[in-house]
DOTI-961875 format. One line per 3 residues: number of its first residue (from 1); their letters; for each residue x, y, z of C-alpha. Coordinates in steps of 0.5 Angstrom, whole numbers, plus 500, padded with zeros to 3 digits. Example, Ala and Ser with C-alpha at 12.3 -4.5 7.8 and 13.67 -1.06 7.14 Angstrom:
2
1	as	525/491/516 ~ 527/498/514 .
//
This chain:
326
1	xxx	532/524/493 ~ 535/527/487 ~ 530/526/480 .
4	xxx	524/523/483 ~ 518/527/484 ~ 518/527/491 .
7	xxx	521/533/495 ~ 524/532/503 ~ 521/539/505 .
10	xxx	515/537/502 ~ 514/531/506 ~ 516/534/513 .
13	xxx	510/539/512 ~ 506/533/511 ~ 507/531/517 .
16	xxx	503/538/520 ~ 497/537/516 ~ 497/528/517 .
19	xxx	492/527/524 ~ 496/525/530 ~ 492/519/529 .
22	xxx	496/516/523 ~ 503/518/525 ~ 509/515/529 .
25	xxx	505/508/528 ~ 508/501/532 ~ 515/499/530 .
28	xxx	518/495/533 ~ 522/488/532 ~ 518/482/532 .
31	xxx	522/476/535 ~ 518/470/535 ~ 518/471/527 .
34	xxx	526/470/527 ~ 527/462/529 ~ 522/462/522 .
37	xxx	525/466/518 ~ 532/465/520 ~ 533/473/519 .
40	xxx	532/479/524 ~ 525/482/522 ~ 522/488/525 .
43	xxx	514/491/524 ~ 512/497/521 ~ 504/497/523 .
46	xxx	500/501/519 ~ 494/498/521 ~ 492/501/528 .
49	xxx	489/507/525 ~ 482/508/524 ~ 482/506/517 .
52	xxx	487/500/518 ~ 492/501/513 ~ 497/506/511 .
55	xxx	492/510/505 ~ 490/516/510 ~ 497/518/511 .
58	xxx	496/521/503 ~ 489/523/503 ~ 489/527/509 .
61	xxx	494/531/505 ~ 490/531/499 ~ 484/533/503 .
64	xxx	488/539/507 ~ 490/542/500 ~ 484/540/496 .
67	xxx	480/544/503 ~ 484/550/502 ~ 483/551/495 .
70	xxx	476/551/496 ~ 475/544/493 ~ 468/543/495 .
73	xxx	468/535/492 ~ 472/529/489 ~ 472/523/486 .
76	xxx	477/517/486 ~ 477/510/485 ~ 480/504/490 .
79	xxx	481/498/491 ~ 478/499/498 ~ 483/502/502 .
82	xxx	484/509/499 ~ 476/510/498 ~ 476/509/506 .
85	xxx	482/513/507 ~ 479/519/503 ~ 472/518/506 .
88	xxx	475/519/513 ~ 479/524/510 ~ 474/528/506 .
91	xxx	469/528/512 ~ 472/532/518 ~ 474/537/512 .
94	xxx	467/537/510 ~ 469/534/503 ~ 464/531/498 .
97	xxx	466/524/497 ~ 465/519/491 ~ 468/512/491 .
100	xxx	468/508/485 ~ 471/501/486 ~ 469/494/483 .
103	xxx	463/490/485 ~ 467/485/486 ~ 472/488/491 .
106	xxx	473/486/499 ~ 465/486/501 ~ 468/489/509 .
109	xxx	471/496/505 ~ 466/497/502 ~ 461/497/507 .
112	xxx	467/501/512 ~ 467/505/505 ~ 458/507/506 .
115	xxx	459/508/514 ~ 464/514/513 ~ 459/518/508 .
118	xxx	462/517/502 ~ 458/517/496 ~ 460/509/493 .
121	xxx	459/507/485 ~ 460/500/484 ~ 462/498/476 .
124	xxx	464/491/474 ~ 471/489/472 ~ 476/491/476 .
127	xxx	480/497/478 ~ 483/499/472 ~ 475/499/470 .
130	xxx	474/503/476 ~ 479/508/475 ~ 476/510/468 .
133	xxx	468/511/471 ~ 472/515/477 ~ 476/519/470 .
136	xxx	469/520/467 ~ 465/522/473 ~ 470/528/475 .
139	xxx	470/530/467 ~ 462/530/467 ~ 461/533/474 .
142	xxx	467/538/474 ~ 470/535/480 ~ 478/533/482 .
145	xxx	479/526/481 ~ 484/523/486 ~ 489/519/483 .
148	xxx	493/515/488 ~ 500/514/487 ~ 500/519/481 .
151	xxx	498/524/486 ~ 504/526/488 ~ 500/529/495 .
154	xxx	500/521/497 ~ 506/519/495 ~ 509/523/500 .
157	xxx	504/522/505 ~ 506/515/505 ~ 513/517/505 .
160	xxx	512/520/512 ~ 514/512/514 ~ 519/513/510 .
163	xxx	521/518/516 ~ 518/514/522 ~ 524/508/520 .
166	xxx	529/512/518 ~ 530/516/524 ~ 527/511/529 .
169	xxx	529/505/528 ~ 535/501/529 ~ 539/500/523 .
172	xxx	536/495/519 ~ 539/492/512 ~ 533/492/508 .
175	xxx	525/494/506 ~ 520/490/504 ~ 515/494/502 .
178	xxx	507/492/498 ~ 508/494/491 ~ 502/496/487 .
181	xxx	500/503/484 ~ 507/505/487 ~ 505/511/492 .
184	xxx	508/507/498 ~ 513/504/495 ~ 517/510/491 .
187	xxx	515/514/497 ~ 518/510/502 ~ 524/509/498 .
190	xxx	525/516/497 ~ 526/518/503 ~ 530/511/506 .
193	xxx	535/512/499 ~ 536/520/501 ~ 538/518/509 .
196	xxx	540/511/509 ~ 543/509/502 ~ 546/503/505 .
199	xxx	539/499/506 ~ 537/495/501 ~ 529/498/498 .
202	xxx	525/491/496 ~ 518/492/492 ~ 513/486/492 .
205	xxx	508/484/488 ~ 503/478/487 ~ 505/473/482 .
208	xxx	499/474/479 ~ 499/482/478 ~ 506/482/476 .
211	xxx	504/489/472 ~ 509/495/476 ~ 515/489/477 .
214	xxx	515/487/469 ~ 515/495/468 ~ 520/496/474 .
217	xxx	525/490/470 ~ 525/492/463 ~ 525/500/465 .
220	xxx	518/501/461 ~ 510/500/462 ~ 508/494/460 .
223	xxx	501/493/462 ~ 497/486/464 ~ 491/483/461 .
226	xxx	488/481/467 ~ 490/481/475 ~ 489/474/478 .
229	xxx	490/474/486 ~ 488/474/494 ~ 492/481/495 .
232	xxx	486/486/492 ~ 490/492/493 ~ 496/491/489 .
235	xxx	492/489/483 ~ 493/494/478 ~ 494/492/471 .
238	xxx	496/499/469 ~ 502/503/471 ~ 503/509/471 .
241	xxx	510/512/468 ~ 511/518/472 ~ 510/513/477 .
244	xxx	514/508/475 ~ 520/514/473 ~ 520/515/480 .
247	xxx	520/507/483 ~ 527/506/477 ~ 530/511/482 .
250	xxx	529/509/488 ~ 528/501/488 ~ 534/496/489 .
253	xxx	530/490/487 ~ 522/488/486 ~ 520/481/486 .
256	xxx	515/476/485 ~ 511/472/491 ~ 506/467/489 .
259	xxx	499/466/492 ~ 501/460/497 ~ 507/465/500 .
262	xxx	502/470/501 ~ 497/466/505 ~ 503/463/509 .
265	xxx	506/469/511 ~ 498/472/514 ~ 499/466/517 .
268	xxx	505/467/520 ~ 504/474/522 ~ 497/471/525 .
271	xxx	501/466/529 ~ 507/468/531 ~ 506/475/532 .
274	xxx	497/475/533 ~ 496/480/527 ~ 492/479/523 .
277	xxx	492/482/516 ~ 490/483/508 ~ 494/479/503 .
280	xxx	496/485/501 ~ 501/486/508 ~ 504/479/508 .
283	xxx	508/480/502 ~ 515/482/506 ~ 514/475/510 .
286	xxx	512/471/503 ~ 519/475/500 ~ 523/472/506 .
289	xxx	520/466/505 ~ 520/464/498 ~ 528/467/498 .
292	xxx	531/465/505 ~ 539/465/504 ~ 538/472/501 .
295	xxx	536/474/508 ~ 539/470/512 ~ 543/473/518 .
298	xxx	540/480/515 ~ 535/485/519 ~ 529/487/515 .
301	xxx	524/491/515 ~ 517/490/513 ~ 511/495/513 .
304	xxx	504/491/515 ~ 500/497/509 ~ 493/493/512 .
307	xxx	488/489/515 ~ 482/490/512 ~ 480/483/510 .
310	xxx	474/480/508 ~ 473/475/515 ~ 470/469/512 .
313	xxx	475/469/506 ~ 481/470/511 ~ 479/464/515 .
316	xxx	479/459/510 ~ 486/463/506 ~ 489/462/514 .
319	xxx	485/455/516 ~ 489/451/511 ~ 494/446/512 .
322	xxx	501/450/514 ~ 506/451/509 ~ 513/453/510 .
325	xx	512/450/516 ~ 507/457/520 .
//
């Protein structure tokens, strides 16, 4: 699409270097989810994958470009998932893996995050302290900081989704993509905007990191003091504007879902469609329900971005009362 940093050829390629693994994921329309929701709903699921989310799409470009520049070692920061995805990537390429997150991050990442072999420094405070020691660490030592989202390399990674439901996928009304640091947002969009400019491209983000949604609303960085919600992987404080540049050309709408409407569609998704997924992947099903009449009668689409959850936590979000009626 014209203006954003993505190419369209350079995401065709990406599909030759992403392992076979990670691509042509399940999408199909999911329709005991529709009495509920009172609109069409297909699934993208970007969970059956041996990093149970959408990240390695990105990484397994990084990886591969990084290996034929003679990278011998990176660094980044994650939440949880992208430090998986770069692990499993770096180690079949023999890269030296260094993750840094916060110790208070998913206990389940982490733990995956060691068994691939990566290096794992734990700060405290929160990502966006994460992403400072992870800066500081490739300055000290003179290795590549992997930046996702500003990276354009995972960004276009994500896109290949966007290549997946455009040309294979019914047509469909709308999108409803996760909104964090924006590599899957902008790179989905990117590529929907370009083939079908027709289909509405939704972000959504938690109430309680609203920093990329507030950013995208008034057309500038505006930064958070502090995030506050279940869905970790979205909870940046601290957008970046190349990002945000891109998102400005490519989303119709970002909204806010509060943390009941989260919990509600993990729910759902576990009930009516025997998924289970992190917070962080219900936030297409929180939009729907927190604003029916606008789908209503529509065919959407949402992208289930992950399922790596803590177990114990995830059975006390979805072991409470139900709510709009999961």
């Amino acid at each position: 699409m014209q203006g954003t940093r993505l190419d369209t050829a350079r995401i065709r390629a990406a599909r030759r270097v992403i392992d076979p693994v990670f691509l042509d994921t399940p999408l199909y329309r999911c329709e005991a989810l529709e009495p509920v929701l009172g609109c069409a709903v297909s699934v993208k699921l970007e969970t059956a994958n041996p990093v149970r989310s959408f990240k390695a799409r990105g990484t397994e470009v990084v990886a591969s470009l990084l290996v034929e520049r003679g990278v011998p070692a990176v660094v980044c920061a994650s939440a949880g998932n992208l430090g998986q995805a770069l692990a499993w990537s770096g180690r079949v390429r023999g890269l030296d893996v260094t993750v840094v997150a916060s110790r208070f991050a998913t206990a389940a990442k982490l733990d995956r995050i060691r068994a691939l072999g990566a290096g794992l420094e734990l700060v405290d405070g929160d990502h966006e302290t994460a992403r400072e020691r992870a800066a500081a660490i490739a300055h000290r030592d003179g290795i590549r900081l992997v930046e996702d989202s500003l990276d354009i390399e995972t960004c276009e990674g994500a896109a290949t989704i966007g290549l997946e439901l455009v040309g294979t996928a019914p047509s469909f009304d709308a999108v409803l993509i996760a909104l964090g640091g924006g590599a899957l947002a902008t790179g989905v969009g990117h590529v929907v905007k370009a083939a079908a400019p027709g289909v509405e491209v939704i972000c959504v983000q938690p109430l309680g990191a609203p920093a990329m949604t507030r950013s995208w609303r008034e057309r500038h960085v505006v930064t958070t003091d502090s995030a506050d919600t279940i869905a970790d992987g979205v909870a940046g404080r601290h957008p970046v504007p190349a990002v945000l540049d891109d998102l400005l050309l490519v989303a119709d709408d970002a909204v806010l879902v509060r943390e009941e409407s989260i919990v509600a569609g993990m729910r759902m998704l576990l009930h009516h469609a025997g998924l289970v997924v992190e917070p962080s992947a219900a936030l297409g099903i929180a939009a729907v329900l927190e604003d029916r009449d606008r789908f209503t009668g529509r065919h959407v689409v949402t992208i289930v971005c992950g399922s790596n959850v803590d177990v114990d936590a995830y059975h006390r979000w979805v072991g409470a009362a139900p709510v709009h009626g999961s």
